[in-house]
C-alpha atoms as one frame of an Amber mdcrd trajectory, in Angstrom:
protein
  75.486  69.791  85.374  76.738  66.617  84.154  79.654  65.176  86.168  81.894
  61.619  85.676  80.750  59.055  87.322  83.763  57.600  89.664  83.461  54.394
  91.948  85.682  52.085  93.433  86.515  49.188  91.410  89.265  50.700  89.483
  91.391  52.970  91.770  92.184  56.347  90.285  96.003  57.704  91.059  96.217
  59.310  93.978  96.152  63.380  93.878  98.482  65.710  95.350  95.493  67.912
  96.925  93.462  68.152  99.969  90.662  70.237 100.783  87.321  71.033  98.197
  85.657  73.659  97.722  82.540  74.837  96.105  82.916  76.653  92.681  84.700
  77.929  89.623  83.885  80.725  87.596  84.803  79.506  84.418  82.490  78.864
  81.288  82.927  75.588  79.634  84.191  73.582  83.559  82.374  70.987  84.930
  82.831  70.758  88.422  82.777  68.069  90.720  79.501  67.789  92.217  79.155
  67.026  96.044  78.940  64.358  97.654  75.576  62.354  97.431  74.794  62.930
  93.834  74.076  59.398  92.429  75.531  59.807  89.120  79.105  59.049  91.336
  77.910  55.547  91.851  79.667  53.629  88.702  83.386  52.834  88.261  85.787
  54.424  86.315  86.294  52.666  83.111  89.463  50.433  82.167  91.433  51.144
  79.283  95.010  51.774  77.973  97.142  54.071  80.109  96.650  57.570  79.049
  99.334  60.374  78.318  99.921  62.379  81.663 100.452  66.182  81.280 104.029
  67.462  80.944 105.342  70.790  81.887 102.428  72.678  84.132 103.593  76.513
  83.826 101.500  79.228  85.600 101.491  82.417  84.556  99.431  85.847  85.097
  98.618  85.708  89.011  96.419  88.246  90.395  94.929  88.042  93.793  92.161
  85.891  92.613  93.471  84.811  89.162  95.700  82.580  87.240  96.893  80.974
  84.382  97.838  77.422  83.611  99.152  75.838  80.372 100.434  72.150  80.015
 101.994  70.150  76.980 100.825  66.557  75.878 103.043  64.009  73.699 101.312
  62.874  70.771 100.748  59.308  73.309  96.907  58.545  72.664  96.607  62.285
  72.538  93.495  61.449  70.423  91.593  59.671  73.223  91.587  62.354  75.608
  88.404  64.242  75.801  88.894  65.875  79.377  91.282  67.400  81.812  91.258
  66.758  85.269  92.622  69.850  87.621  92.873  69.381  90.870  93.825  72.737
  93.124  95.107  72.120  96.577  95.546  75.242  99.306  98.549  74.569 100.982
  98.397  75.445 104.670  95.135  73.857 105.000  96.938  70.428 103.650  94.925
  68.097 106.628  91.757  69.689 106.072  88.581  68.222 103.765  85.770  69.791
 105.118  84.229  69.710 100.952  85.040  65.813 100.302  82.596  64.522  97.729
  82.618  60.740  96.285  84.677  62.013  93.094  87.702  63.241  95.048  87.253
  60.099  97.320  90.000  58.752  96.133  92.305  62.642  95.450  91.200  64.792
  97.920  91.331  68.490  96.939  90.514  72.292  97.462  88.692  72.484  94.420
  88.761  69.540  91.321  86.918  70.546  88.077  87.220  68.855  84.822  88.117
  70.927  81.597  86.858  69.549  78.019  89.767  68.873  75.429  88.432  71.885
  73.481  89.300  74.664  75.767  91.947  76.925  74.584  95.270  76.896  76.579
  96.524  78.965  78.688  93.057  79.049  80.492  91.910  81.472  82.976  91.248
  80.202  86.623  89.238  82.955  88.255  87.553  83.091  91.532  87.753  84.896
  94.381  85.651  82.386  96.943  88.490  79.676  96.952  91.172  81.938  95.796
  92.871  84.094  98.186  95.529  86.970  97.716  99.005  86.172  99.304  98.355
  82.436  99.533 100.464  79.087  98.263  98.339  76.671  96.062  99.641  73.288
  94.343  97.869  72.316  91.059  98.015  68.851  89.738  96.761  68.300  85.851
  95.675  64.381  84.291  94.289  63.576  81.519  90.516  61.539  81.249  89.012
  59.755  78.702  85.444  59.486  78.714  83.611  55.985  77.514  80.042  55.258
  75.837  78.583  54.953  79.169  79.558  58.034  81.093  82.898  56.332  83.085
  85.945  57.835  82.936  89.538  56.875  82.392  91.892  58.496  83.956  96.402
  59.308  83.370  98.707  59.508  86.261  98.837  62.717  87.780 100.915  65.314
  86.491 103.947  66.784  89.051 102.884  68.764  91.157 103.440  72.878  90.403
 103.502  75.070  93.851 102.638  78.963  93.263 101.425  81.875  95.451  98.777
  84.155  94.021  99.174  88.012  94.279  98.333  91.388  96.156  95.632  93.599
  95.813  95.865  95.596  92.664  95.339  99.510  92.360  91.624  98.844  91.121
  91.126  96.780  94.191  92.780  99.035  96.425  89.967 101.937  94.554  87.274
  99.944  95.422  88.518  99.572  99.194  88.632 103.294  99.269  85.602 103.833
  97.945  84.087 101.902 100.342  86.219 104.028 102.856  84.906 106.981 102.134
  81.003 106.342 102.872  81.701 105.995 106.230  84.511 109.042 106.537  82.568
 110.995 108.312  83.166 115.155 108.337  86.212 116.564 108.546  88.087 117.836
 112.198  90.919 120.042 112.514  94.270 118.751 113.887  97.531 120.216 114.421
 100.051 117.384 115.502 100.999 113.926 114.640 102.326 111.555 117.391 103.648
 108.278 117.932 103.467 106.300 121.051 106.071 103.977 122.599 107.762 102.672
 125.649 110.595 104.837 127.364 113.271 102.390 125.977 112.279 102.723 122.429
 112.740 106.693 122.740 116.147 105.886 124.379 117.895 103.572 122.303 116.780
 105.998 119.206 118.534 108.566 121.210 121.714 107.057 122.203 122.121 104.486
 119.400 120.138 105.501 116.486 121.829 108.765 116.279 118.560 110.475 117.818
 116.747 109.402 114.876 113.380 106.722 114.941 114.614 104.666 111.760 111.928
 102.610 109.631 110.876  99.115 110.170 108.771  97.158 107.883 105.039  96.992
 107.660 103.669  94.189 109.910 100.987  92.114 108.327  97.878  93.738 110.153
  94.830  94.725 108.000  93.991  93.221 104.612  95.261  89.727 103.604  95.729
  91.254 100.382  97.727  94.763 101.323 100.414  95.290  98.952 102.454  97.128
 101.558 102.700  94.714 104.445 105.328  92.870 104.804 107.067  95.226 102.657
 106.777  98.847 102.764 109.430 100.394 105.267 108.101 103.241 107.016 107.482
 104.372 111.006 104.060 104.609 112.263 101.942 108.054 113.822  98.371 108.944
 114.777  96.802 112.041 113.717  93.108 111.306 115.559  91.598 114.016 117.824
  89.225 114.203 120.579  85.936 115.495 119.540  85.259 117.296 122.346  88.934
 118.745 123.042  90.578 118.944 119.102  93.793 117.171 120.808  95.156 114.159
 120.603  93.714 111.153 123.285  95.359 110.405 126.552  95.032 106.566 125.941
  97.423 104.629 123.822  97.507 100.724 122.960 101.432 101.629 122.018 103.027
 103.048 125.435 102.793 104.898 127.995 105.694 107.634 126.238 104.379 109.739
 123.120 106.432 111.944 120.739 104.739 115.032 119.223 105.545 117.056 116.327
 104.188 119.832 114.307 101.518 118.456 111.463 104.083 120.044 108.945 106.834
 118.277 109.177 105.592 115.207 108.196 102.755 116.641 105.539 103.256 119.366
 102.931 102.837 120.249  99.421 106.796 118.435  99.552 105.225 115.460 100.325
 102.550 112.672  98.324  99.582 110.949  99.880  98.626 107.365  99.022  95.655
 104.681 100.098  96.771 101.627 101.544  93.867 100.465 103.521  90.573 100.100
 105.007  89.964  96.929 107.808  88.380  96.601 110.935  89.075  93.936 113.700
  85.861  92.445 114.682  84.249  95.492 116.046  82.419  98.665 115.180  85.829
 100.676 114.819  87.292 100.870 110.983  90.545 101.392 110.369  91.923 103.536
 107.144  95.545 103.647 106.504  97.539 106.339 104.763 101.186 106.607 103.688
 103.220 109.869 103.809 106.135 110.178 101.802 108.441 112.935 100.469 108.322
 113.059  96.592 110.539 110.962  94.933 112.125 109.147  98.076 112.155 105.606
  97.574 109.185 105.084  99.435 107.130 107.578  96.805 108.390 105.058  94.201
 107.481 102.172  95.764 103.976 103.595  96.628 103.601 105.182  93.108 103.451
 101.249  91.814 100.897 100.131  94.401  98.737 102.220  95.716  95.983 104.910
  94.756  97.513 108.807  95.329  95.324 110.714  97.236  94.810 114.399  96.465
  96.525 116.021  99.510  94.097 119.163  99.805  90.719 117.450  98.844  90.166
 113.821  99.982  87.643 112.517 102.354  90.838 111.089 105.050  93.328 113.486
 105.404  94.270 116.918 103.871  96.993 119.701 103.763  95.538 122.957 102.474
  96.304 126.863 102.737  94.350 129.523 104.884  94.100 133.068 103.247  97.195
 133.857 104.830  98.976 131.244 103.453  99.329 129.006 106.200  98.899 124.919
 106.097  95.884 124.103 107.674  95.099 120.589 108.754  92.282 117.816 108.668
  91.359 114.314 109.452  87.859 112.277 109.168  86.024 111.960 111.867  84.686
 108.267 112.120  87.999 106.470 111.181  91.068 106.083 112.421  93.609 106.765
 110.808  97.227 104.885 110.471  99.901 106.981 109.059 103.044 105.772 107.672
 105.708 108.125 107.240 108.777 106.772 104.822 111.835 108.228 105.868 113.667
 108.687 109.376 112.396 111.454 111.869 114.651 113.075 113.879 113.449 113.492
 117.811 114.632 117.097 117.659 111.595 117.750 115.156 108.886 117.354 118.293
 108.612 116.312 122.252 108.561 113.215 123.924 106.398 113.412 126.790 104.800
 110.597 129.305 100.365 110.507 128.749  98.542 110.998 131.482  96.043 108.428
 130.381  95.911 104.389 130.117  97.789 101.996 128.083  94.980 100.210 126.463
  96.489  96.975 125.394  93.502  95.765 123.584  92.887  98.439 120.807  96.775
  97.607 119.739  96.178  96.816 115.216  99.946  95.071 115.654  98.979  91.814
 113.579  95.858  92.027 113.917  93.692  90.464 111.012  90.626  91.657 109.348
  87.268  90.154 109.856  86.875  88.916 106.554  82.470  88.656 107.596  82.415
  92.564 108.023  80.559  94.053 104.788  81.721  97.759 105.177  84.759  97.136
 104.389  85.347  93.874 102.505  85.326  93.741  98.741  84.676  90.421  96.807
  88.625  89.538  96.276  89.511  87.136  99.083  90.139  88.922 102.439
């Protein structure tokens, strides 16, 4: 791969970015080679200054994906053969575990040089340095490249801050897909529960008007979830014992669990959606599953994100009739499931009772992030 040669006896403006990284799937790039490649050993030719890029816009993010655009005044517009980009991830601003003797002197994420001929907007796409829910800076000049292989270089252009997206509905399909090897067979369950403290119960009682009310979505699981942070719901359980059908005695939640009936929370009344598949460093995977009563606003909001699930023939969770017409309930065996359930439930629906069993503090998914190493359930779009 041919790459400019850049030394040090004409300093190049300083960039706006920090750390480097490896690649860019893009035809017709060069990118900046690492350091100790000895065609980085010559200077950086002199010459005229050079027009610097004018009005950066970024357009069409995805999780891994973007646009960018820039206009040029007709300022030696002829003598540019090359574009500098340099891409700059924001909370790692300190960091340059990738610096190389080109970015020596504009330390980056990622710096790749575009010839003149490539068709604006281009497509940046790659999902090793580019991460869903995550703030980037880009940074645009302009380059000139002489007889000998130097370059000269513009000012930089200003600096243009964006954050890339969520997970999509095709990536939230391949997630499940991946979700479903590992499902396991089906086991009957009756009940969904929730467990809390004693206060929690209490204050829905005497100042919530008996009701638990929704709260949002933490940011446990995927990076790239479209629901956390977002989604309003209240969270219940629906695992079993194998060897008793019931619910366990151990929580991670409290000590204090409200019950209901299966039914109240999952009918033919109600839609199904995929939200997730994780796991937190250990052999346990996680699946999580939204409930919510056609068209509430939660259905909406669900109905634009995530994959609907089939509520009597899935491999997570169904709601199907016996011969006699009764709902009959199951879960997968070798996942646990996370339900979120979008509207208020009244206490009156179940029981609050104390467990007889521990409080297990560490098996608690509150915030916890996915191990981004773990190949059952990661897909190849950031985290």
């Amino acid at each position: 791969m041919e790459v400019p040669r850049v030394g040090h006896s004409v300093s190049s403006p300083t960039s706006p970015c920090e750390d480097m990284m490896k690649n860019l799937s893009l035809d017709a790039i060069q990118l900046c080679e690492r350091e100790g490649n000895k065609s980085l050993d010559s200077g950086i030719a002199e010459m005229e200054e050079l027009p610097v890029p004018q009005n950066i816009k970024i357009s069409n993010i995805t999780c891994d994906s973007f646009k960018i655009c820039w206009d040029m005044d007709s300022r030696s517009k002829e003598r540019i053969t090359h574009y500098f980009i340099d891409l700059n991830k924001k909370e790692n601003k300190n960091a340059n575990k990738f610096k190389h003797k080109v970015c020596e002197q504009h330390d980056c994420l990622i710096s790749f040089i575009i010839p003149k001929a490539v068709p604006l907007p281009m497509t940046v796409r790659g999902h090793w340095f580019l991460s869903p829910r995550t703030e980037y800076t880009v940074a645009v000049q302009t380059a000139s490249k002489q007889g000998d292989g130097d370059y000269a270089v513009s000012e930089w252009s200003e600096i243009i801050e964006f954050c890339t997206g969520d997970y999509s509905t095709v990536h939230l399909t391949q997630l499940l897909e991946k979700a479903e090897v590992i499902a396991g067979r089906m086991l009957r369950f009756s009940v969904f529960y929730r467990n809390q403290h004693k206060e929690y119960f209490d204050h829905a009682r005497e100042a919530q008007n008996n009701k638990m009310l929704l709260s949002v979505k933490d940011n446990s699981g995927s990076h790239g979830s479209p629901i956390s942070g977002k989604l309003e719901g209240i969270f219940f359980s629906s695992n079993t014992e194998f060897n008793t059908g019931k619910p366990p005695q151990d929580s991670p939640y409290g000590r204090y669990r409200f019950q209901l009936p299966a039914e109240e929370l999952f009918s033919p009344k109600t839609n199904l959606y995929f939200a997730d598949f994780y796991c937190m460093y250990t052999a346990y995977h996680y699946v999580i599953l939204v409930i919510a009563p056609k068209g509430s606003s939660g259905d909406e909001f669900c109905k634009q994100r995530l994959p609907a699930l089939d509520i009597a023939n899935n491999r997570f969770m169904t709601c199907s009739e016996d011969e006699d017409g009764r709902l009959v309930f199951h879960h997968a065996q070798d996942l646990i499931l996370e339900v979120i359930y979008t509207d208020p439930v009244d206490l009156s629906l179940g029981t609050v009772a104390e467990i007889s069993g521990h409080q297990l503090m560490s098996q608690s998914t509150v915030n916890a992030k996915k191990d981004p190493s773990c190949k059952t359930c990661n897909i190849s779009v950031g985290r």
